[in-house]
LUMMAR-430229 format. One record per residue: residue in one letter; chain; x, z, y of N, C-alpha, C in turn. Coordinates in nm, 2 decimals. Each point is the difference from the previous one (the first is absolute). Layout:
LUMMAR-430229
{'A','A',{X,Z,Y},{X,Z,Y},{X,Z,Y}}
...
END
This chain:
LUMMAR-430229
{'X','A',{5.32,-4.40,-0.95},{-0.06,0.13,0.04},{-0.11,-0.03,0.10}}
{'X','A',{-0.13,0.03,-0.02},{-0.11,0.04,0.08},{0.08,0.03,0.17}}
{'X','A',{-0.05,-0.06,0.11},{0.04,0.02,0.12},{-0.11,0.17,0.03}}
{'X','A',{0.12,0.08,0.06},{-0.07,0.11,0.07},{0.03,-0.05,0.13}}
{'X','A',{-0.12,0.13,0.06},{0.00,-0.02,0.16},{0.09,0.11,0.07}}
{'X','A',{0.12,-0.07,-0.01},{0.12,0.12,0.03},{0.01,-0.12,0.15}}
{'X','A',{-0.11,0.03,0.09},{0.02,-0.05,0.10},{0.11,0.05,0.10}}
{'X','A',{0.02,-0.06,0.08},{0.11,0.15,0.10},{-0.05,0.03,0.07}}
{'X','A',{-0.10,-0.03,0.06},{-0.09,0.07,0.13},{-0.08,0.15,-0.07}}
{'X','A',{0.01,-0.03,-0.16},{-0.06,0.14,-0.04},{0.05,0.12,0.01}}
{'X','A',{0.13,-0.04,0.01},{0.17,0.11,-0.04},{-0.02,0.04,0.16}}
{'X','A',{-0.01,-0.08,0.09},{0.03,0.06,0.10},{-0.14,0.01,0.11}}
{'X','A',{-0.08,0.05,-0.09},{-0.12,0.03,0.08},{-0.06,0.17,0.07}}
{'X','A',{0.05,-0.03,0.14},{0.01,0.17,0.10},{-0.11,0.01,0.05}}
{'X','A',{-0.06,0.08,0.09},{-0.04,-0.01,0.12},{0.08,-0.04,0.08}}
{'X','A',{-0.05,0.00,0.11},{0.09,0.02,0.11},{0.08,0.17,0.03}}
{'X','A',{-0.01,0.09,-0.06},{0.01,0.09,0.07},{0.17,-0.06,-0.06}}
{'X','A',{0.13,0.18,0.03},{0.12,-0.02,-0.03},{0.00,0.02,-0.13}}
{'X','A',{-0.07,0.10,-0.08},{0.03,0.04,-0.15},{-0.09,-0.14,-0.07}}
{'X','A',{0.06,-0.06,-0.14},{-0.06,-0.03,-0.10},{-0.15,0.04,-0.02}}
{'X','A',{-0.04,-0.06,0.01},{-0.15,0.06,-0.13},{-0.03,0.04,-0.09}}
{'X','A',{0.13,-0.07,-0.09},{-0.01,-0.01,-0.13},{0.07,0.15,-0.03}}
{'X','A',{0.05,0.05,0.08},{0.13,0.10,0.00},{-0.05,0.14,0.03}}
{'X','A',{-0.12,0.01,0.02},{-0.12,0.10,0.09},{0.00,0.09,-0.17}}
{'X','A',{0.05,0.13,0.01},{-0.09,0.08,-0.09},{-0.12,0.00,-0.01}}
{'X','A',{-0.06,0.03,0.10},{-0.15,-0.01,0.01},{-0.08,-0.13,-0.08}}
{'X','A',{-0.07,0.04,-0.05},{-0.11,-0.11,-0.10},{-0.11,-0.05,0.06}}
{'X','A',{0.02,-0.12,0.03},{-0.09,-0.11,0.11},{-0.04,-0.08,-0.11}}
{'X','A',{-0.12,-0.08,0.04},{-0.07,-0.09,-0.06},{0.08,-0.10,-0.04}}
{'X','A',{0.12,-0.07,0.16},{0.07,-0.09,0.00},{0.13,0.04,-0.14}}
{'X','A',{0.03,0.10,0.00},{0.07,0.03,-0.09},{0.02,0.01,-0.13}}
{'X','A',{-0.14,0.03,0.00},{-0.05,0.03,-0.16},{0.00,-0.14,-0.01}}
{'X','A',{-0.05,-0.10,0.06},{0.01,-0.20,-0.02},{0.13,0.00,-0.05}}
{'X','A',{0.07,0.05,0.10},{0.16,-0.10,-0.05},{0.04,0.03,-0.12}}
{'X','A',{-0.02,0.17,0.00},{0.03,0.09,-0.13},{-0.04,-0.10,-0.13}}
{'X','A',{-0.15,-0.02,0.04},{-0.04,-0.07,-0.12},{0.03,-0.13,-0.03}}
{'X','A',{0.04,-0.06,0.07},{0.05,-0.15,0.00},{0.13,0.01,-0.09}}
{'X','A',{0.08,0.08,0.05},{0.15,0.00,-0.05},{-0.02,0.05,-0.15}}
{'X','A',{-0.08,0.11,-0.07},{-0.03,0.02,-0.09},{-0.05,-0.07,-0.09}}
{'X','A',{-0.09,-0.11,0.07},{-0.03,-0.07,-0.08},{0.10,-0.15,-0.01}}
{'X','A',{0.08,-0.01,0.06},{0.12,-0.08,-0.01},{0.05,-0.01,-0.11}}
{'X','A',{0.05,0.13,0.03},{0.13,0.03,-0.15},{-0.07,0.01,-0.11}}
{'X','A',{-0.10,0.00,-0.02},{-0.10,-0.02,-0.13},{-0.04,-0.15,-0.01}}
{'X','A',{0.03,-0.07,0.12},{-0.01,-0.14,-0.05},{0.13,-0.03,-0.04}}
{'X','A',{0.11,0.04,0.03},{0.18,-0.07,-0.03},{0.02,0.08,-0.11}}
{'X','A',{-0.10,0.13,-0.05},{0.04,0.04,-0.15},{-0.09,-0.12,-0.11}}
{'X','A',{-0.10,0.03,0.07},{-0.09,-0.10,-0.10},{0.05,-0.19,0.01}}
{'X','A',{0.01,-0.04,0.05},{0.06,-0.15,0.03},{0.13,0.01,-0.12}}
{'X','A',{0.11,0.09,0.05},{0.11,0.02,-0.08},{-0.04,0.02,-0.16}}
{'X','A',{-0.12,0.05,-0.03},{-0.01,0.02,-0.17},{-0.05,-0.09,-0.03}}
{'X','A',{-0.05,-0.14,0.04},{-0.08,-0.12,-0.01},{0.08,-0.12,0.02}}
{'X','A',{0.12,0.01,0.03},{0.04,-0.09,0.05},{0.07,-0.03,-0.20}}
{'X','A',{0.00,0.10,-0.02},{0.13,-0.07,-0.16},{-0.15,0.00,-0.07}}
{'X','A',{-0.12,-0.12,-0.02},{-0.09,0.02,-0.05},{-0.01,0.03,-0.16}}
{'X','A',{0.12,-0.07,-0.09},{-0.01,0.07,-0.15},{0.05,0.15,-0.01}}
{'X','A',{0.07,0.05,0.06},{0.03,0.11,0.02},{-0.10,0.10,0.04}}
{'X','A',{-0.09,-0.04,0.11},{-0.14,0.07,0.00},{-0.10,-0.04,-0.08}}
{'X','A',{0.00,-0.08,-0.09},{-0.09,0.00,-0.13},{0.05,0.04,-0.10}}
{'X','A',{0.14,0.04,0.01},{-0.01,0.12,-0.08},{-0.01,0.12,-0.04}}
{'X','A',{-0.01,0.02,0.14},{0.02,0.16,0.05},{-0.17,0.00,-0.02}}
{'X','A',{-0.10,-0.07,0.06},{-0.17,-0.02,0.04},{-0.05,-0.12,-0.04}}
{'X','A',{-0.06,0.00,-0.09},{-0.08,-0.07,0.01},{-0.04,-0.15,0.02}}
{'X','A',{-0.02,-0.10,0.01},{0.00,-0.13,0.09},{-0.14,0.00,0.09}}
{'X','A',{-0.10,0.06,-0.07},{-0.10,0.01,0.10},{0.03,0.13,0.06}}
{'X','A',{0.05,0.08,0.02},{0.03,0.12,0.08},{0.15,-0.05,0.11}}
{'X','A',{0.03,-0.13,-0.07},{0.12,-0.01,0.13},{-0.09,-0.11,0.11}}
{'X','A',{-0.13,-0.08,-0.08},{-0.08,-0.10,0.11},{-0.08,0.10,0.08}}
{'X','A',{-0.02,0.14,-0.05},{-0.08,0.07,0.11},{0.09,0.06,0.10}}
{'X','A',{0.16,-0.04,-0.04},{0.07,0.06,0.08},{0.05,-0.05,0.10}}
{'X','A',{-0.02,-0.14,-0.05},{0.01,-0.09,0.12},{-0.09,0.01,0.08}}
{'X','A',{-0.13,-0.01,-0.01},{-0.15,0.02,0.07},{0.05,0.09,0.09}}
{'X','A',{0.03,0.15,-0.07},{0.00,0.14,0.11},{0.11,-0.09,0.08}}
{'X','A',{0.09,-0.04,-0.03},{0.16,-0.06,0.12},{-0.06,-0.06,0.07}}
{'X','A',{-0.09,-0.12,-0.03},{-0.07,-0.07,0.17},{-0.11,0.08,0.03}}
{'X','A',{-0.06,0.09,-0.03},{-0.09,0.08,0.11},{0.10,0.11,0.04}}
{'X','A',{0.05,0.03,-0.03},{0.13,0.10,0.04},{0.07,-0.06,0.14}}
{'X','A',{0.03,-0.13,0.01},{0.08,-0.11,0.08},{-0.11,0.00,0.11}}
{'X','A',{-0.13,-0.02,-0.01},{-0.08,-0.08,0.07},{-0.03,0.16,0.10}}
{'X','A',{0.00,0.12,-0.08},{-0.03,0.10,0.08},{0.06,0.06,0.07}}
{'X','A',{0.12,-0.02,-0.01},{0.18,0.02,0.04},{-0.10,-0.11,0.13}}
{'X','A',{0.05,-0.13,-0.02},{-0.06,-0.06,0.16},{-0.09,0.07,0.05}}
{'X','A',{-0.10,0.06,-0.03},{-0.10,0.04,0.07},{0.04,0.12,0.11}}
{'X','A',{0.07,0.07,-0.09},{0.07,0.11,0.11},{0.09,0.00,0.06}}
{'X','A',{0.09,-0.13,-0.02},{0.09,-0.09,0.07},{-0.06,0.00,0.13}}
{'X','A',{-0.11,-0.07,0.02},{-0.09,-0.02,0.05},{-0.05,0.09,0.13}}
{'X','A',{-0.04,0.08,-0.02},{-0.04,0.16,0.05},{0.06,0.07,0.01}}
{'X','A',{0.17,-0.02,-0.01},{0.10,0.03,0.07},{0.03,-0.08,0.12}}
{'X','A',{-0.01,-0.08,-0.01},{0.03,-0.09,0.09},{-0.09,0.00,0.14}}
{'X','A',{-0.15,-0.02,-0.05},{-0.09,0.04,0.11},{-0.03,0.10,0.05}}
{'X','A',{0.08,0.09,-0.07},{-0.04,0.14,0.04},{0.05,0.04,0.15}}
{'X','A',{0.14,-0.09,0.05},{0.00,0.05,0.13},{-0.06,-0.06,0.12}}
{'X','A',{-0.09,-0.10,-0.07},{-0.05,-0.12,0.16},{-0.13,0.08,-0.05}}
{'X','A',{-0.07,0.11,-0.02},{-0.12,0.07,-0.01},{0.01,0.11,0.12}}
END
């Protein structure tokens, strides 16, 4: 399986204040990141999981429709880091 960036500094990334950030009803920039990070997670562990039995996904798609699906999986991965990323530095800003 493709390594995700299931870092743990991401899971547990606050302010300083007492409440969570992530736990804020309110719709922050910072939030809408994580939001979108995690969303785009489980679309990489759906997508990985249907690639991983490769005859199985040529039969369901295609063989060139499962190499474009590998493509979308590493720019999927690489962008996952990037927001990894910008989670991370988001609090020394």
């Amino acid at each position: 399986m493709k390594e995700l960036n299931n870092k743990p500094e991401v899971a547990d990334v606050c302010d300083e204040k007492p409440v969570c950030c992530c736990d804020s009803s309110e719709s922050t920039p910072f939030s809408r990141l994580v939001e979108e990070k995690h969303a785009l997670d489980e679309k990489i562990v759906k997508l990985n999981a249907f690639l991983e039995d490769d005859e199985k996904a040529c039969k369901i798609a295609s063989y060139p429709q499962v190499a474009q699906m590998r493509e979308q999986l590493d720019v999927m991965l690489r962008y996952s880091g990037i927001l990894n990323t910008r989670i991370l530095t988001w609090r020394h800003n």
